[in-house]
C-alpha positions in Angstrom: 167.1 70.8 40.0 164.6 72.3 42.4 164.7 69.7 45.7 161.0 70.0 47.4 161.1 69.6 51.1 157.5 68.1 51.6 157.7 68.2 55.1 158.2 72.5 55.1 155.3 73.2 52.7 153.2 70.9 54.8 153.7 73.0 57.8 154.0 76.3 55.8 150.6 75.5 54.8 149.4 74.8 58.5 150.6 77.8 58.9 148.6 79.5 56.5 145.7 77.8 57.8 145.8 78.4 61.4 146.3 82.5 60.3 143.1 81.9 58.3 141.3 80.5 61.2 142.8 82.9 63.8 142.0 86.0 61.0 138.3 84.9 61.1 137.8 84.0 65.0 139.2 88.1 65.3 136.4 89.1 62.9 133.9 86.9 65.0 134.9 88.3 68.3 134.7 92.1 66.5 131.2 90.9 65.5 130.1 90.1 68.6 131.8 93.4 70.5 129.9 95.4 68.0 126.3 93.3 68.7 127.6 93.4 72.4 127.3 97.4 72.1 124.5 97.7 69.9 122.9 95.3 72.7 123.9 97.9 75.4 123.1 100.9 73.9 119.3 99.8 73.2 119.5 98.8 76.8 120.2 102.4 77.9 117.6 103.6 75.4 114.9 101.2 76.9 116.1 102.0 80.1 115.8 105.9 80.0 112.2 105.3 77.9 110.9 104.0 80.5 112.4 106.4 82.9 110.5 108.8 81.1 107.3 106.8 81.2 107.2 106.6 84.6 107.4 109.9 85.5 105.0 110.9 82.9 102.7 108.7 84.9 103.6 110.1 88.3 102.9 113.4 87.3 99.5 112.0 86.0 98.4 110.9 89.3 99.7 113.8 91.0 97.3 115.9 88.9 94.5 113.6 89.0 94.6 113.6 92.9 95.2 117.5 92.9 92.0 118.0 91.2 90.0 115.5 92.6 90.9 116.8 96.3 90.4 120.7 95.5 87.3 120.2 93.1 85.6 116.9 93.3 86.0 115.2 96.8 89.1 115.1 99.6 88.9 112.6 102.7 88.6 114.1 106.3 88.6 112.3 109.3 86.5 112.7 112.3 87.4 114.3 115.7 85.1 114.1 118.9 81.7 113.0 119.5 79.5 115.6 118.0 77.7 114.0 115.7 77.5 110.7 117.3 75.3 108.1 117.2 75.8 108.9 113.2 79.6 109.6 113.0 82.0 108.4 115.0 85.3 109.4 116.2 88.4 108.5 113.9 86.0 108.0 110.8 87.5 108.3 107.4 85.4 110.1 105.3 85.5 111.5 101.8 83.2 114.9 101.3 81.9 115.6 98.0 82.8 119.1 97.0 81.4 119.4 93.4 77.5 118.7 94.6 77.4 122.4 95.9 78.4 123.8 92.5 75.1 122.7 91.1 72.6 122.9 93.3 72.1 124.5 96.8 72.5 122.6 100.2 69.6 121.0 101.6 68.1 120.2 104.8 69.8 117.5 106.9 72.8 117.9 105.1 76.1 116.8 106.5 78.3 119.4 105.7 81.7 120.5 106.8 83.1 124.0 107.1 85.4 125.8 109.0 85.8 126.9 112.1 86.2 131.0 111.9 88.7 130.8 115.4 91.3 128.2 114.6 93.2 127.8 111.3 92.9 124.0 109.5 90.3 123.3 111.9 86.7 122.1 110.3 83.2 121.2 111.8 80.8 118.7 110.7 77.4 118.9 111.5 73.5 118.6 110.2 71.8 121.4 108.3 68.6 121.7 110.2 67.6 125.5 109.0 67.6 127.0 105.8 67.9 130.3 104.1 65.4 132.8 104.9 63.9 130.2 108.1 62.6 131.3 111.2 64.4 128.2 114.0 63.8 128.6 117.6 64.1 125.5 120.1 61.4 125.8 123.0 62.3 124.8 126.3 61.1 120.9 126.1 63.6 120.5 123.2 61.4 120.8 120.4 63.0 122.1 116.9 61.2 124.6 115.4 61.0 125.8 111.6 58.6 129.0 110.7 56.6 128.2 113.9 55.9 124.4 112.8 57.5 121.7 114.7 60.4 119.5 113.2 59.6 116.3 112.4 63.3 114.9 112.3 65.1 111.9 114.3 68.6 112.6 114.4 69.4 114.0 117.4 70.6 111.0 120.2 68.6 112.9 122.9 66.4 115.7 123.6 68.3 119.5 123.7 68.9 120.5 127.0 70.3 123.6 125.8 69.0 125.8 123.4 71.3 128.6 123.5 71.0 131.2 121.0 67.8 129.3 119.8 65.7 130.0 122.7 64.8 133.3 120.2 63.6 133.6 116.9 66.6 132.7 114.9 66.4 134.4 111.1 68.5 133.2 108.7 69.8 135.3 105.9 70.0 134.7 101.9 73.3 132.8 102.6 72.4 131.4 106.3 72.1 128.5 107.5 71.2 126.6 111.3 73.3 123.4 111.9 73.2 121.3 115.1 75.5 118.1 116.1 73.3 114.9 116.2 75.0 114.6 119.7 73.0 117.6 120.4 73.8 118.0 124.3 77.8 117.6 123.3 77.7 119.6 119.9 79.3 123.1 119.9 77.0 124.4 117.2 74.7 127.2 115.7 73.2 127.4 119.2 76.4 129.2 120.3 78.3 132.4 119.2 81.5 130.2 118.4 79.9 128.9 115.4 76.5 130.6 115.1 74.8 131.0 111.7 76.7 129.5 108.5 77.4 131.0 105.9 76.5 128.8 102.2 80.0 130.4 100.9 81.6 128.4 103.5 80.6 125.1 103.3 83.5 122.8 101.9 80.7 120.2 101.0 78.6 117.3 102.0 79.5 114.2 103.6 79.3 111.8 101.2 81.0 108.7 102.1 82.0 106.7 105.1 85.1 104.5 104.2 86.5 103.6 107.2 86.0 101.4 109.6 85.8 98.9 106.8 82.9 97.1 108.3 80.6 100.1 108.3 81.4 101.5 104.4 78.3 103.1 103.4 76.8 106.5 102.1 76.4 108.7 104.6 72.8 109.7 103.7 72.1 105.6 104.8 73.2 106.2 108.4 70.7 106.9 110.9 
């Protein structure tokens, strides 16, 4: 006869149990490593998309502000009093650039081009003659176009100087006359260092003043 201890296959069977439990609480914690990973690696892959995206985006800018500044328009800021009471020194301005492509500049303008002595230097002034226009300032001043007088209000004062204008100025195919609005502190067409202007030249037109905030506007508007 077989004698049964009881009290062994009770814990024998513990046993068993606990290994069950302990077997299953592995596979859990396997479960989660493997979710835990899974987890991390769509993290990186998230991560590195959007990565990507951003400097897909960058670039995008980058191009849309390349061609908008050599094509379209680029902002240019203001140096002296030239062209006072109109523009002011330290104005922020943007200058369309794509106007000139379609049609030809016209009279009383505000156009910016270089200056032929001094690299990265520009001028802004006022187109006040035009291609193929006889200008000549008297000695009172007075603005002349083909022999008629101007009938203009820009200028902050009347010319004390007339320069190069005291004679029959004729402008070429391409020339044009420009004069500061501050017209007895404008270095202008009135003087060999800038003289006649060439259309080819002309960067473009003022368009916009957009700073100081208080006087955004059109340049056209200001008077």
């Amino acid at each position: 006869m077989k004698v049964i201890d009881f009290n062994e296959e009770e814990q024998q069977i513990k046993r068993d149990i606990e290994k069950a439990r302990q077997n299953m609480k592995d596979v859990e914690d396997l479960s989660d490593f493997d979710g835990k990973a899974d987890e991390e690696k769509i993290t990186k892959e998230s991560l590195g998309k959007e990565v990507i995206s951003v400097i897909i985006n960058v670039l995008i800018c980058f191009a849309i502000v390349f061609l908008i500044t050599h094509f379209v328009g680029q902002r240019t800021v203001v140096s002296g009093s030239s062209m006072e009471d109109t523009l002011s020194d330290g104005d922020n301005l943007i200058v369309d650039k794509i106007s000139y492509r379609f049609h030809n500049p016209e009279r009383y303008d505000v156009v910016v081009f270089p200056y032929q002595y001094e690299e990265d230097t520009y001028y802004i002034k006022r187109i006040i003659g035009l291609p193929g226009e006889v200008v000549n300032i008297d000695s009172d001043g007075t603005i002349y176009i083909n022999g008629e007088p101007l009938d203009e209000t820009y200028g902050t004062e009347t010319i004390l100087n007339s320069g190069l204008a005291s004679s029959d100025i004729v402008l070429g195919e391409d020339e044009y006359f420009v004069l500061g609005d501050n017209r007895n502190n404008s270095t202008d067409s009135r003087f060999e260092q800038v003289g006649n202007i060439h259309g080819s030249d002309i960067v473009g037109k003022a368009w916009v003043r957009v700073y100081p905030f208080n006087e955004f506007g059109l340049v056209d508007n200001i008077e």
